[in-house]
Structures are given as C-alpha cells and as structure tokens.
N, C-alpha and C positions, 0 to 999 in steps of 0.2 A: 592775725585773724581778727575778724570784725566780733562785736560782743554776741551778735546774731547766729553767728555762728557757732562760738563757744557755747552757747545755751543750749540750742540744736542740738549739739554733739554731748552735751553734759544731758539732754533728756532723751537721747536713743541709749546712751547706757544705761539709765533708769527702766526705759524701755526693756532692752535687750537683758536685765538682772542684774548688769555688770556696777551699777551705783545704787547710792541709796535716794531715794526723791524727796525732796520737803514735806512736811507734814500735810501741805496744800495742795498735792498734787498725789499720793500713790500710798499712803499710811493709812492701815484701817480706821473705821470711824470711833474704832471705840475696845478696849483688852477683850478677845477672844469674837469680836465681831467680823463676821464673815465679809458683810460689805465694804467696799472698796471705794474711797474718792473717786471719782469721776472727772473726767479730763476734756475740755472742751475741744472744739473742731481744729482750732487753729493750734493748740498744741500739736495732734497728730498732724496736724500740715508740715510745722515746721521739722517734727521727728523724721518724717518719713520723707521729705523734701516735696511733696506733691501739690497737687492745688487743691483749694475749696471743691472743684467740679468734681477731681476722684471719689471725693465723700459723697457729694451730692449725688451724684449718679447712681453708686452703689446700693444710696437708700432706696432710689424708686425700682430696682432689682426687686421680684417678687419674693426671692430670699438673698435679704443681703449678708456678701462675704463678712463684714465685719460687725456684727451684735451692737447696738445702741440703745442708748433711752430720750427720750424727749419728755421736756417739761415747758408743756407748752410749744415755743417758735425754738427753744434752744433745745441743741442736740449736747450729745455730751458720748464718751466713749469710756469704758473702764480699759486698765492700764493692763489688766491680765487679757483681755478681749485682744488688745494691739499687739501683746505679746504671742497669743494663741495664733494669729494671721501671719505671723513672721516667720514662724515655724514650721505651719502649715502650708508655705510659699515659698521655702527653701530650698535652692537648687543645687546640686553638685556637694550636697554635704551630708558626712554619714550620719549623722548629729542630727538631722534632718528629721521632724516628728511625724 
C-alpha cells in the first residue's frame, strides 16, 4: 500500500474512535477543555475518500449536513462533527445512531 493510503486508513480509525490521533489533529486544547483541534478540509477528504466539491457544496446548503468553522478563507471541521455524520449516515447497522 501507498503511504497515502496508510495515512487515509490510520485517520478514518481516528475518525471512526478506533485509534488515538496525534496531538495535532484530534487532542483537546488543553486538561479538561472541552474544545477540540480542528481538522482542515483536505484531512476529511482524504478520511472519507471524497472530493474538495463534497465539502464545498454542502457549505452553500442553507443548513449544512456537516457543522464547520471558518477563519477567515479557511474552513476547518472538528473530529467529533465527522464522527456525528458517520453515524448519523449509517446504513444496515444496528449500532447505527
């Protein structure tokens, strides 16, 4: 497998709870802080295999499916937001939220 790949697959388990995420990507900001690192566009690309446009589009949704912040021209997703959409979009399984 390409390293592209193995990264992909190491941050859908991140994603999914199943690993733990580097401190740069999915660790609170700070001991008993509620807020969450924030993960740019192209991480959730490569997690979820999709393109830039999936994102895009969903922003100019008057409510979009999946919660964001923007800072300025940069969008950014939190890792429990990506996680709440997986769940919430889960077919054929009883585990299903």
């Amino acid at each position: 497998m390409s390293p592209r790949t193995l990264n992909a697959m190491a941050a859908l388990a991140v994603v999914n709870g199943g690993g733990r995420a580097p401190a740069e990507i999915g660790e609170p900001l700070g001991e008993g802080d509620a807020l969450e690192r924030l993960v740019p566009q192209q991480f959730a690309c490569e997690v979820f295999g999709l393109s830039p446009s999936f994102f895009e589009q969903d922003r100019l949704r008057p409510t979009p499916r999946i919660p964001f912040v923007k800072f300025g021209r940069s969008v950014r997703y939190r890792l429990s937001d990506l996680r709440a959409y997986v769940a919430a979009n889960m077919v054929g399984s009883k585990s299903a939220a």
